[in-house]
N, CA, C and O atoms as a Maestro MAE file, in Angstrom:
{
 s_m_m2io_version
 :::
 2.0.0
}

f_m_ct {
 s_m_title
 :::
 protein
 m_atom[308] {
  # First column is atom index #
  i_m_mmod_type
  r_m_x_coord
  r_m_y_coord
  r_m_z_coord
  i_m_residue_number
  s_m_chain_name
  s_m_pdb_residue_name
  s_m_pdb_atom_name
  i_m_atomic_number
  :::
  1 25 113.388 94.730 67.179 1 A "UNK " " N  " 7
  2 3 113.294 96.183 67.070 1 A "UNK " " CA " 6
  3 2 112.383 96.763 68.165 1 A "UNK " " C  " 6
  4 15 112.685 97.852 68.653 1 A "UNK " " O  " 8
  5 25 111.787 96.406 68.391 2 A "UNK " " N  " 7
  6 3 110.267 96.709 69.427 2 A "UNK " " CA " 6
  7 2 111.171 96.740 70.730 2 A "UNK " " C  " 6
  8 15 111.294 97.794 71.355 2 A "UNK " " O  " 8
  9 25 111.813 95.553 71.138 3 A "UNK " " N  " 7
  10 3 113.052 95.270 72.448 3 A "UNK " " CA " 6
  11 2 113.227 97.117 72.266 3 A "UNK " " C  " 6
  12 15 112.356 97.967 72.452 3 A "UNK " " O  " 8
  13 25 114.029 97.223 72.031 4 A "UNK " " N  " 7
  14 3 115.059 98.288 71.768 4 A "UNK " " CA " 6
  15 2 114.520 99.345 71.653 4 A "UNK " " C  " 6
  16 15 115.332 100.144 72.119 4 A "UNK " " O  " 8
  17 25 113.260 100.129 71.177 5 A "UNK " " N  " 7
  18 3 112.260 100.514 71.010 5 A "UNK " " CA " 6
  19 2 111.698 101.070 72.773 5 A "UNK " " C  " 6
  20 15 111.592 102.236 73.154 5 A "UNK " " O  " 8
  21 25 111.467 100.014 73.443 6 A "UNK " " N  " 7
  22 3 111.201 100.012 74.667 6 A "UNK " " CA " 6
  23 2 112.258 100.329 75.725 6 A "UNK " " C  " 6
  24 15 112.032 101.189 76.576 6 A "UNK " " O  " 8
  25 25 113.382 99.664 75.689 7 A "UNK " " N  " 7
  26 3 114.418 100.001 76.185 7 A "UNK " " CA " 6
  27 2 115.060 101.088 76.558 7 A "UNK " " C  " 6
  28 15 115.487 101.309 77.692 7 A "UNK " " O  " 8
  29 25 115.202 102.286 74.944 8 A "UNK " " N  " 7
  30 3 115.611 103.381 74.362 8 A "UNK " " CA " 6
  31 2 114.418 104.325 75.556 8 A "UNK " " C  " 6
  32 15 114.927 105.198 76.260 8 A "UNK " " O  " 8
  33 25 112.880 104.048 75.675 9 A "UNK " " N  " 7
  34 3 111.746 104.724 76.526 9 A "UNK " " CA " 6
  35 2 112.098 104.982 77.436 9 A "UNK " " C  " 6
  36 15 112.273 106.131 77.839 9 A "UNK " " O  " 8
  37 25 112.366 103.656 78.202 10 A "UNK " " N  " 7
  38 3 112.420 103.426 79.842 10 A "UNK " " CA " 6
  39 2 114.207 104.344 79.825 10 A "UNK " " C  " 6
  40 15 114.400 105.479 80.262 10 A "UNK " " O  " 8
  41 25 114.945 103.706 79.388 11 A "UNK " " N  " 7
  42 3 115.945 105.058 79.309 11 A "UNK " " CA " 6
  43 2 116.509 105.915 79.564 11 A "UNK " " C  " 6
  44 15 117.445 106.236 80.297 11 A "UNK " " O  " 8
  45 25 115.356 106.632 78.352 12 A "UNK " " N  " 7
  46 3 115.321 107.949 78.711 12 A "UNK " " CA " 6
  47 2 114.924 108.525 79.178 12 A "UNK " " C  " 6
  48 15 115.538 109.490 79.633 12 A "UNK " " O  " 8
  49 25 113.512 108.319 79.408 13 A "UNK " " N  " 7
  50 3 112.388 108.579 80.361 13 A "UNK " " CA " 6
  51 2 112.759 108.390 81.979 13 A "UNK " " C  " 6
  52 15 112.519 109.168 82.903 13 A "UNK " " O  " 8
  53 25 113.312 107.315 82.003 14 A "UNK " " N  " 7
  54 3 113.931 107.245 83.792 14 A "UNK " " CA " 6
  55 2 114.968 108.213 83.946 14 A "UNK " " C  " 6
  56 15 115.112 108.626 85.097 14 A "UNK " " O  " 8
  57 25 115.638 108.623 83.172 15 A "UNK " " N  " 7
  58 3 117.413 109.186 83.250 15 A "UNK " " CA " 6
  59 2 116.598 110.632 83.684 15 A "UNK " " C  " 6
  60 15 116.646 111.177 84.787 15 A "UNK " " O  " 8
  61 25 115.861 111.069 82.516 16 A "UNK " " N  " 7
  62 3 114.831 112.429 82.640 16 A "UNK " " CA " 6
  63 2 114.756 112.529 84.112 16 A "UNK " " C  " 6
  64 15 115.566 113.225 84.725 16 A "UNK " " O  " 8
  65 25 114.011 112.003 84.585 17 A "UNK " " N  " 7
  66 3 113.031 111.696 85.699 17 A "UNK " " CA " 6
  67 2 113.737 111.693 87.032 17 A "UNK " " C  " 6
  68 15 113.419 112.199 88.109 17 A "UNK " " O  " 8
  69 25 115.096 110.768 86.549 18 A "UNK " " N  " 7
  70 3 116.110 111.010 88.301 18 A "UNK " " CA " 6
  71 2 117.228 112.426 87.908 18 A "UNK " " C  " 6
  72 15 118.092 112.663 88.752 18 A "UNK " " O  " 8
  73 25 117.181 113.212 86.794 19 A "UNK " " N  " 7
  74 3 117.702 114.181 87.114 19 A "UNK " " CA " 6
  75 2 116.737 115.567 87.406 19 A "UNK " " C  " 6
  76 15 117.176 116.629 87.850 19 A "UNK " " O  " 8
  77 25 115.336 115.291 87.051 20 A "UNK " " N  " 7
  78 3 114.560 116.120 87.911 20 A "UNK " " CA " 6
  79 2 114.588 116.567 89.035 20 A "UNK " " C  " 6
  80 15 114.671 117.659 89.597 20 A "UNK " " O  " 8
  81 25 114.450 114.873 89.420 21 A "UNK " " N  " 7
  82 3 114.320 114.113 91.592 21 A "UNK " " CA " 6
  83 2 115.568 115.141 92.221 21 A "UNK " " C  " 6
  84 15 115.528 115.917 93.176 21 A "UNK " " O  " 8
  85 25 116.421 114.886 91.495 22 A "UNK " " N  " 7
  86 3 117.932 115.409 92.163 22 A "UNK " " CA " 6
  87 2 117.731 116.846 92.062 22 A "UNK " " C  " 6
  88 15 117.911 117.497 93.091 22 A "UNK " " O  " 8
  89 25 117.388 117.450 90.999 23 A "UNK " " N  " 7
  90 3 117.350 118.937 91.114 23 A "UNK " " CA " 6
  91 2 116.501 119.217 92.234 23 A "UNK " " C  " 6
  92 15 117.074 119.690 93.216 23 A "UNK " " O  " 8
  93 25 115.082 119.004 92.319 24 A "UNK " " N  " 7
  94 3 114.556 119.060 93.328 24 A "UNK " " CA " 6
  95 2 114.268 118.884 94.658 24 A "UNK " " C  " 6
  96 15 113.399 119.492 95.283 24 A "UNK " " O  " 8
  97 25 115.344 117.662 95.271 25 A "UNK " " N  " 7
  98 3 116.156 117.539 96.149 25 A "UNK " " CA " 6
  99 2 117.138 118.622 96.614 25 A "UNK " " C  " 6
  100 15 116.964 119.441 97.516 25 A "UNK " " O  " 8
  101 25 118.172 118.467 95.843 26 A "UNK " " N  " 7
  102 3 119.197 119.803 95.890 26 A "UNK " " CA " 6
  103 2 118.697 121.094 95.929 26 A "UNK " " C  " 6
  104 15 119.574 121.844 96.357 26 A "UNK " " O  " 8
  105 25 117.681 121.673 95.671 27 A "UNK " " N  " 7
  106 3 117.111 122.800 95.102 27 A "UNK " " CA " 6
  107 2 116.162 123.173 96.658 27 A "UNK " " C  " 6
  108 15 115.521 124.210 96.834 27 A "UNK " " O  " 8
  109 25 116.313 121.869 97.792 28 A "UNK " " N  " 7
  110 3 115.465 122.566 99.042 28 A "UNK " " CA " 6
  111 2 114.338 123.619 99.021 28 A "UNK " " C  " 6
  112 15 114.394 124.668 99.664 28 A "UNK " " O  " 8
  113 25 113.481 123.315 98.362 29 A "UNK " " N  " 7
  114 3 112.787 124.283 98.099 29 A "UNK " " CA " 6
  115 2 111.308 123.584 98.292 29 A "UNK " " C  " 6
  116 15 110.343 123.879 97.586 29 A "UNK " " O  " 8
  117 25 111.283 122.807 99.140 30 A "UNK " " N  " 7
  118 3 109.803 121.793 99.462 30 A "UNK " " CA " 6
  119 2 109.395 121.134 98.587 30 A "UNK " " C  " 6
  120 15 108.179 120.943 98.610 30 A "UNK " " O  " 8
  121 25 109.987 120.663 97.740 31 A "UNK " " N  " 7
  122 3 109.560 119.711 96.363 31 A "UNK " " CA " 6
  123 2 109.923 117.856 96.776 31 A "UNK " " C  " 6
  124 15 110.039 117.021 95.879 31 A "UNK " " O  " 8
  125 25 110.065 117.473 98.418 32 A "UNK " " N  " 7
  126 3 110.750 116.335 98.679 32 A "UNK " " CA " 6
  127 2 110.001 115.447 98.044 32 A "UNK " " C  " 6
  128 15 110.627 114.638 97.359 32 A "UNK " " O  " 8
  129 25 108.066 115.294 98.081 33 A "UNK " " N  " 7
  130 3 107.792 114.245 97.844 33 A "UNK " " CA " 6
  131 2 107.318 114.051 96.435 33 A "UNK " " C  " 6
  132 15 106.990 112.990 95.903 33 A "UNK " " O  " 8
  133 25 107.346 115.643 95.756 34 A "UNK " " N  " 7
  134 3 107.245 115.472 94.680 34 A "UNK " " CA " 6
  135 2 109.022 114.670 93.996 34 A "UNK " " C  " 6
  136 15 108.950 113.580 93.430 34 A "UNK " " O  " 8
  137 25 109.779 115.044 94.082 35 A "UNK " " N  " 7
  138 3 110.973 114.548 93.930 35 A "UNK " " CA " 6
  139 2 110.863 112.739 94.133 35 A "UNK " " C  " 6
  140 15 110.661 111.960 93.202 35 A "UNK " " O  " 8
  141 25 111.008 112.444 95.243 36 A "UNK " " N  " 7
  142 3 110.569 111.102 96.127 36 A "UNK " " CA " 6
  143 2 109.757 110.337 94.853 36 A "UNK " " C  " 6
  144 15 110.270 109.254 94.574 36 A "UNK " " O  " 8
  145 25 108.956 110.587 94.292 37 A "UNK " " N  " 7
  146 3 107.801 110.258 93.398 37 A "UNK " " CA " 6
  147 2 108.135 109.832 92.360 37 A "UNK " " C  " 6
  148 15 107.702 108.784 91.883 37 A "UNK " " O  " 8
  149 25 109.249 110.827 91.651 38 A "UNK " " N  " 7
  150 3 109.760 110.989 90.802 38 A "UNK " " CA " 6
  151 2 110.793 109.875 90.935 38 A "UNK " " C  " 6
  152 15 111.077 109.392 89.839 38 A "UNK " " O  " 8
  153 25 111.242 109.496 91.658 39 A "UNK " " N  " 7
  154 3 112.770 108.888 92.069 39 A "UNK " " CA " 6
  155 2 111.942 107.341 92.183 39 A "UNK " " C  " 6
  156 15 112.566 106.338 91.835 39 A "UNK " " O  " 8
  157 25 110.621 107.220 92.649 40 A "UNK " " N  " 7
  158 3 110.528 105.607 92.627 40 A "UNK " " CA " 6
  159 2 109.913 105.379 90.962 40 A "UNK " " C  " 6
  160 15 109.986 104.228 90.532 40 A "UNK " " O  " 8
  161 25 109.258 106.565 89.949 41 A "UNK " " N  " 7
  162 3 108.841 106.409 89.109 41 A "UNK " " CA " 6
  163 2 109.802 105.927 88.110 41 A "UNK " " C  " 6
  164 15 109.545 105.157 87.185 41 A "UNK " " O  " 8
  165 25 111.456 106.700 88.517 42 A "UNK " " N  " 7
  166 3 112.323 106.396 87.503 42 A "UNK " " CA " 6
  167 2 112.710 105.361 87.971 42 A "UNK " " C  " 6
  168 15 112.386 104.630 87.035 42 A "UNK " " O  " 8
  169 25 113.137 104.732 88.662 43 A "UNK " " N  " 7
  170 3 113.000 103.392 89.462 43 A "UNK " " CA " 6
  171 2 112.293 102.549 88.579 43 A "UNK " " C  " 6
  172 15 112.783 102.122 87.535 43 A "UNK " " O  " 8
  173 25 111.280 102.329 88.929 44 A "UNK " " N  " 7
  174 3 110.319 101.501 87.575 44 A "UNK " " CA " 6
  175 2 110.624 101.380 85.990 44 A "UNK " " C  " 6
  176 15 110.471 100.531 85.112 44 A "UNK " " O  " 8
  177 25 111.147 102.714 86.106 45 A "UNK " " N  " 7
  178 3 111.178 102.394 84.335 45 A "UNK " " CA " 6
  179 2 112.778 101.776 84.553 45 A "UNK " " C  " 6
  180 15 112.919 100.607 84.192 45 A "UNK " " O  " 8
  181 25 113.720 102.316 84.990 46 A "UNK " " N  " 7
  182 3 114.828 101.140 85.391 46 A "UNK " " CA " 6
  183 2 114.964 100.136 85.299 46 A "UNK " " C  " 6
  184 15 115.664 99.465 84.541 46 A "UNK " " O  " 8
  185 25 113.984 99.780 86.441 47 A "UNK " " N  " 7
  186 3 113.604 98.192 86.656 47 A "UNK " " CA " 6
  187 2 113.167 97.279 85.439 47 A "UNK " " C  " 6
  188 15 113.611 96.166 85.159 47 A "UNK " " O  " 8
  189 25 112.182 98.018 84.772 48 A "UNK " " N  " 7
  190 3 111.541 97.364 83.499 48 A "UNK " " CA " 6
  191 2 112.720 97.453 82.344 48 A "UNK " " C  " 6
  192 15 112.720 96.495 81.571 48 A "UNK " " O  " 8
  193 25 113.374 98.112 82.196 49 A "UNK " " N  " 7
  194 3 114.871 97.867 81.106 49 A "UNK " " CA " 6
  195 2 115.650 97.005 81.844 49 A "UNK " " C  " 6
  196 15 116.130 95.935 81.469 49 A "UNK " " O  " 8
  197 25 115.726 97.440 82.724 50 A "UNK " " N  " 7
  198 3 116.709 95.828 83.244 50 A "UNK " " CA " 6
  199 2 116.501 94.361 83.307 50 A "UNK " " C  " 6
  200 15 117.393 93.523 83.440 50 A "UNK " " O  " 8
  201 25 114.906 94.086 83.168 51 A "UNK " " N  " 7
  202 3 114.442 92.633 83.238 51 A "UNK " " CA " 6
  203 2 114.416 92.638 81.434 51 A "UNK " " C  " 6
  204 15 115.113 91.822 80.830 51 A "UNK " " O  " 8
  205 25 113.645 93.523 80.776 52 A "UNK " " N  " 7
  206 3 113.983 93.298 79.576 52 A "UNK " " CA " 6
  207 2 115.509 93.092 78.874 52 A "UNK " " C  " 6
  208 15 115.780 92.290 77.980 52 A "UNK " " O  " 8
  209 25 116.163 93.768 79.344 53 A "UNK " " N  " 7
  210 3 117.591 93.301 78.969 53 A "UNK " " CA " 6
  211 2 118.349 92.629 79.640 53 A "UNK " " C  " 6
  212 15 119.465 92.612 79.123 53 A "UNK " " O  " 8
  213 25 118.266 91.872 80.851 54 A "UNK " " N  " 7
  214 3 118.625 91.029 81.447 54 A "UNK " " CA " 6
  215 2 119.583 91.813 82.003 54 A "UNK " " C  " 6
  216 15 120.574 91.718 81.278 54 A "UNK " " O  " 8
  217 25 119.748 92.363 82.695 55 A "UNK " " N  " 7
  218 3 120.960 93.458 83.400 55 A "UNK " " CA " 6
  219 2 120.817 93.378 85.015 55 A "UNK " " C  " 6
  220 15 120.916 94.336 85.781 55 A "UNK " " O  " 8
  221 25 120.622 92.346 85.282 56 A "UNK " " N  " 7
  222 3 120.704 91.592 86.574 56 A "UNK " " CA " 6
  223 2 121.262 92.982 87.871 56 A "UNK " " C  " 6
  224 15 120.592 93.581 88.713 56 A "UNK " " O  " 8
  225 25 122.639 93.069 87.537 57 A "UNK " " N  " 7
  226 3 123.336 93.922 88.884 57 A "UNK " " CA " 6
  227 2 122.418 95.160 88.193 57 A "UNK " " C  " 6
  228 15 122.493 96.144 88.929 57 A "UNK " " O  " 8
  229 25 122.006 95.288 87.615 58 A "UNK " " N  " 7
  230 3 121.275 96.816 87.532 58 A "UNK " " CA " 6
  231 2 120.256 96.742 88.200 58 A "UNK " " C  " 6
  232 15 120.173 97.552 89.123 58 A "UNK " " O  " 8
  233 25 119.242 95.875 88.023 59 A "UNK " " N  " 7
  234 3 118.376 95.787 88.327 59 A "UNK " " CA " 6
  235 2 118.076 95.542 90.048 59 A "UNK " " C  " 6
  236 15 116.977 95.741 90.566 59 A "UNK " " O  " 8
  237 25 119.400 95.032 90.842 60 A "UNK " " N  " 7
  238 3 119.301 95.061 92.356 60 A "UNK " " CA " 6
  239 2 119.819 96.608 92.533 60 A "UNK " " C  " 6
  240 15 119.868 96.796 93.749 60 A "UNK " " O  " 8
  241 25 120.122 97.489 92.018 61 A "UNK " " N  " 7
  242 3 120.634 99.142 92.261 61 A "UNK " " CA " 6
  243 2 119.236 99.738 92.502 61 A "UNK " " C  " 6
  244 15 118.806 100.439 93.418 61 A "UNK " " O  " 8
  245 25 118.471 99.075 91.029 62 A "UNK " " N  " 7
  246 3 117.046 100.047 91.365 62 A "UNK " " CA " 6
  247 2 116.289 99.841 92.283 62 A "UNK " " C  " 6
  248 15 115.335 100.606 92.425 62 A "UNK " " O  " 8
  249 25 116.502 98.647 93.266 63 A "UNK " " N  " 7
  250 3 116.043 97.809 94.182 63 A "UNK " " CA " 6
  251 2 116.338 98.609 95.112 63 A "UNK " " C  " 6
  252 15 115.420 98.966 95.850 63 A "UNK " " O  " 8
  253 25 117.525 99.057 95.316 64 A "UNK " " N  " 7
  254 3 117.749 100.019 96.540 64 A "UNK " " CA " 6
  255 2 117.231 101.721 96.245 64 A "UNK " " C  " 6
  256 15 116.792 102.618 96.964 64 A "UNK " " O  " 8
  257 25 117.513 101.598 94.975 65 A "UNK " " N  " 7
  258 3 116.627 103.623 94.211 65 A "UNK " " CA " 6
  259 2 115.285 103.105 94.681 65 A "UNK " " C  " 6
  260 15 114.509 104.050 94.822 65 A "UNK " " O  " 8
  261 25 114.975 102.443 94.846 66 A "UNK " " N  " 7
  262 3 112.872 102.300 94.887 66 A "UNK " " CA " 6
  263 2 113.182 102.163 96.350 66 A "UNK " " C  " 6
  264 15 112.611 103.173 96.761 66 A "UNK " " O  " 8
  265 25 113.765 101.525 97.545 67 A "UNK " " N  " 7
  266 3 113.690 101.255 98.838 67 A "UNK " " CA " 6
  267 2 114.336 102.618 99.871 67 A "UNK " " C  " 6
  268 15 114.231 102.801 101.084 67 A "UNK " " O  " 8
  269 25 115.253 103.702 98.429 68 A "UNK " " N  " 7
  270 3 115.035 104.918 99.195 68 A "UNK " " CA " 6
  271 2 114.130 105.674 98.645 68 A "UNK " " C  " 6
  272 15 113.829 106.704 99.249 68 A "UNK " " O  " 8
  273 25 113.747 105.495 97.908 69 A "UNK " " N  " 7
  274 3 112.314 106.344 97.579 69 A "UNK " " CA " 6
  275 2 111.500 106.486 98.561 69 A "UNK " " C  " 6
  276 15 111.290 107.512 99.208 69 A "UNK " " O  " 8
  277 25 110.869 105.090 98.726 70 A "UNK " " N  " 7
  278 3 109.924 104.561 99.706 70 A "UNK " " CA " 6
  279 2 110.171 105.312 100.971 70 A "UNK " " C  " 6
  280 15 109.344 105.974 101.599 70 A "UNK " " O  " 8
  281 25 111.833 105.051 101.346 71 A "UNK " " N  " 7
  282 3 112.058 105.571 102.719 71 A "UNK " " CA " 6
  283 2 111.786 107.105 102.652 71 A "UNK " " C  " 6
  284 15 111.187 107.635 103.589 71 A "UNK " " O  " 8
  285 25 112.167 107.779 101.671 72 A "UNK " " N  " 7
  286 3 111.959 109.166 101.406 72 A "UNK " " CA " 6
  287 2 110.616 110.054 101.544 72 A "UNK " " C  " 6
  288 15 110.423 111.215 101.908 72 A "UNK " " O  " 8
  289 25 109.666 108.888 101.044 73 A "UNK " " N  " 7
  290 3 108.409 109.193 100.981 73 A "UNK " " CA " 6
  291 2 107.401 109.314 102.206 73 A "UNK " " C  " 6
  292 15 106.362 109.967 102.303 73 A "UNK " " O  " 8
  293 25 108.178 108.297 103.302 74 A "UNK " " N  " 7
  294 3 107.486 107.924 104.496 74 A "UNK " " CA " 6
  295 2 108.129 109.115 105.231 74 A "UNK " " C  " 6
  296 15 107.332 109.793 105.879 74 A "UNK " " O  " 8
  297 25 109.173 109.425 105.250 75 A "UNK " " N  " 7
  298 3 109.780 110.302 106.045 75 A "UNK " " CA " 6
  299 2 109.505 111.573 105.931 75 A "UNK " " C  " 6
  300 15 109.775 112.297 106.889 75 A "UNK " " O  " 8
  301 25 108.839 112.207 104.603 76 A "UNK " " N  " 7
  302 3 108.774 113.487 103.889 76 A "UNK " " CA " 6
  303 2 107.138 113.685 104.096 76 A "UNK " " C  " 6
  304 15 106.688 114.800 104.363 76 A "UNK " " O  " 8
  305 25 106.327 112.584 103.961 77 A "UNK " " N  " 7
  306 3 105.103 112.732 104.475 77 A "UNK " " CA " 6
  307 2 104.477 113.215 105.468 77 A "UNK " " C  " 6
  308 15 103.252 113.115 105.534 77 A "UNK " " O  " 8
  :::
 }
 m_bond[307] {
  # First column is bond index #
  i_m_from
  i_m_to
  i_m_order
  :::
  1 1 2 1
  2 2 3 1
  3 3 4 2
  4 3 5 1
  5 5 6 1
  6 6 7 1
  7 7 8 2
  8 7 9 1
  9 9 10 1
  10 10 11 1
  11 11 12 2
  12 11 13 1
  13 13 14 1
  14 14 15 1
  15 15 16 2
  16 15 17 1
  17 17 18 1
  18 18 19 1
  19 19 20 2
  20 19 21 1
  21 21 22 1
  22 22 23 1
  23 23 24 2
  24 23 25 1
  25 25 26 1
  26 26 27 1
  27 27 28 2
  28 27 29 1
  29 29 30 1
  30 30 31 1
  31 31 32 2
  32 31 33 1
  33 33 34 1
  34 34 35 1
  35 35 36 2
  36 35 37 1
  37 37 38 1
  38 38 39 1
  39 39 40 2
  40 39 41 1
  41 41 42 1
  42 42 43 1
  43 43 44 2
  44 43 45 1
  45 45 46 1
  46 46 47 1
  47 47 48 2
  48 47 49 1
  49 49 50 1
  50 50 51 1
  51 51 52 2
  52 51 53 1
  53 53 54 1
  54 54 55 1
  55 55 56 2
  56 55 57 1
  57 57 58 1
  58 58 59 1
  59 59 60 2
  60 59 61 1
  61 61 62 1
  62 62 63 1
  63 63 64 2
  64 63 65 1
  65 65 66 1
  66 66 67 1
  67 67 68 2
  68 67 69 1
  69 69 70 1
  70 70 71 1
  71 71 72 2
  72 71 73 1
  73 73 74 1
  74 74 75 1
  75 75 76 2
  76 75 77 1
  77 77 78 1
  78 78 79 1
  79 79 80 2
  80 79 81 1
  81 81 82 1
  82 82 83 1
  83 83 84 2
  84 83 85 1
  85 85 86 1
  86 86 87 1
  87 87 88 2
  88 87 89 1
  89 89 90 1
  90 90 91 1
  91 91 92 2
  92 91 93 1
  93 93 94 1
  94 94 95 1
  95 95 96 2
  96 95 97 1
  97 97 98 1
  98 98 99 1
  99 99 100 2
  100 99 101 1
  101 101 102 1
  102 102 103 1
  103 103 104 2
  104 103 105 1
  105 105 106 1
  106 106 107 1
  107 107 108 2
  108 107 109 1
  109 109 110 1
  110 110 111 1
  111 111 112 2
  112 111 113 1
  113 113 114 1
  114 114 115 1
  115 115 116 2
  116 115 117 1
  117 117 118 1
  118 118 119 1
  119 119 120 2
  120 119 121 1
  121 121 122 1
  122 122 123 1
  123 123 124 2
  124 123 125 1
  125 125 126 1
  126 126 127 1
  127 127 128 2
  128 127 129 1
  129 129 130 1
  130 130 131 1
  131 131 132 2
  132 131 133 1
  133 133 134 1
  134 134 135 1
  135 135 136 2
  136 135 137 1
  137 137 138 1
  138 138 139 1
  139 139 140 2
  140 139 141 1
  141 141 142 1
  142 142 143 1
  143 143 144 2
  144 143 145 1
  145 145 146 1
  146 146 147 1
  147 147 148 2
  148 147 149 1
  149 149 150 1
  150 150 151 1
  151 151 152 2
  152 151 153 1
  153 153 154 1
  154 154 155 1
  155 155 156 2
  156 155 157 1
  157 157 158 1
  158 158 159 1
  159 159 160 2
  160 159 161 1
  161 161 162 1
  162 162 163 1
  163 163 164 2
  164 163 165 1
  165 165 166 1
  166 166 167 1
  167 167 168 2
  168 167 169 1
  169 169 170 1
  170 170 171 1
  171 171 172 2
  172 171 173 1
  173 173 174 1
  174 174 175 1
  175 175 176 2
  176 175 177 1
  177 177 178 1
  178 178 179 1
  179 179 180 2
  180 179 181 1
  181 181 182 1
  182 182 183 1
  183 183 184 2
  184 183 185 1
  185 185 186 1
  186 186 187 1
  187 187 188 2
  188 187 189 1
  189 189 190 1
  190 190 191 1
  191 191 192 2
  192 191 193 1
  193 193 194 1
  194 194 195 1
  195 195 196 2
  196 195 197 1
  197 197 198 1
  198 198 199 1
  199 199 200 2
  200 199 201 1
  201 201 202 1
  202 202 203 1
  203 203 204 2
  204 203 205 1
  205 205 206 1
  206 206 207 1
  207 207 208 2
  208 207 209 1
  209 209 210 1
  210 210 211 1
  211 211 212 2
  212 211 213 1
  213 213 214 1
  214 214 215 1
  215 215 216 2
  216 215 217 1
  217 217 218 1
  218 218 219 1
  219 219 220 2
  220 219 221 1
  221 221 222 1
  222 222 223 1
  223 223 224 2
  224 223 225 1
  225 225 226 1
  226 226 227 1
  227 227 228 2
  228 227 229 1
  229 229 230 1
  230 230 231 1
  231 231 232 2
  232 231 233 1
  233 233 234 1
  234 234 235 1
  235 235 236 2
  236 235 237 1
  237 237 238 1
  238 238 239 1
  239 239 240 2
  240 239 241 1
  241 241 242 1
  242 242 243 1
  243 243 244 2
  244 243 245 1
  245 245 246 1
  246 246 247 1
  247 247 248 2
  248 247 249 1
  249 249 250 1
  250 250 251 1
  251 251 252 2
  252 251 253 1
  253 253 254 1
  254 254 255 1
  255 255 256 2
  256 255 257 1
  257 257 258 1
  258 258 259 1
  259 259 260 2
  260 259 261 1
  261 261 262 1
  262 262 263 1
  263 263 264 2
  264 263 265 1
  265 265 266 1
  266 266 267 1
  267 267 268 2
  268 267 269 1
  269 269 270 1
  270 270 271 1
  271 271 272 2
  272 271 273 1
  273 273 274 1
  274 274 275 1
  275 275 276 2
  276 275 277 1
  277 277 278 1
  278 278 279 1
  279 279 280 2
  280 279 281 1
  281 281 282 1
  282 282 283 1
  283 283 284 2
  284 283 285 1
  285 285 286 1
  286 286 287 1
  287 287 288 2
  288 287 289 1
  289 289 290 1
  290 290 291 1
  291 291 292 2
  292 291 293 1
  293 293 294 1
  294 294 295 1
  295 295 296 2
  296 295 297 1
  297 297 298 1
  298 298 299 1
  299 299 300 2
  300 299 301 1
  301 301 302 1
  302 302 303 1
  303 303 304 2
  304 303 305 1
  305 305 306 1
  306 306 307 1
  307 307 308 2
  :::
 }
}
């Protein structure tokens, strides 16, 4: 129960979090690195449901969501 519990967090909490990034992206309105932030944060919680649930090909996707973050962040800085 606790699994699932955690899972259900990261989730929703990431799903939240990259449709923020995107509004604020799309929305051009100088919010890049706040967005950027947002996009490696949901990244993480991604990442952490995917090792907990063993979701392997998911977990190399967020690999590339966190490596454009990163790139996003360096570039927007």
């Amino acid at each position: 129960m606790h699994k699932q519990k955690l899972i259900t967090i990261f989730e929703v909490s990431g799903s939240v979090l990259a449709m923020v990034y995107a509004m604020l992206i799309a929305s051009n309105t100088g919010n890049e690195l706040l967005g950027f932030s947002l996009l490696l944060l949901s990244a993480a919680l991604f990442t952490a449901w995917a090792v907990i649930d063993q979701r392997w090909a998911f977990l190399s996707l967020q690999m590339f969501y966190a490596a454009s973050a990163i790139i996003g962040l360096i570039r927007w800085s």
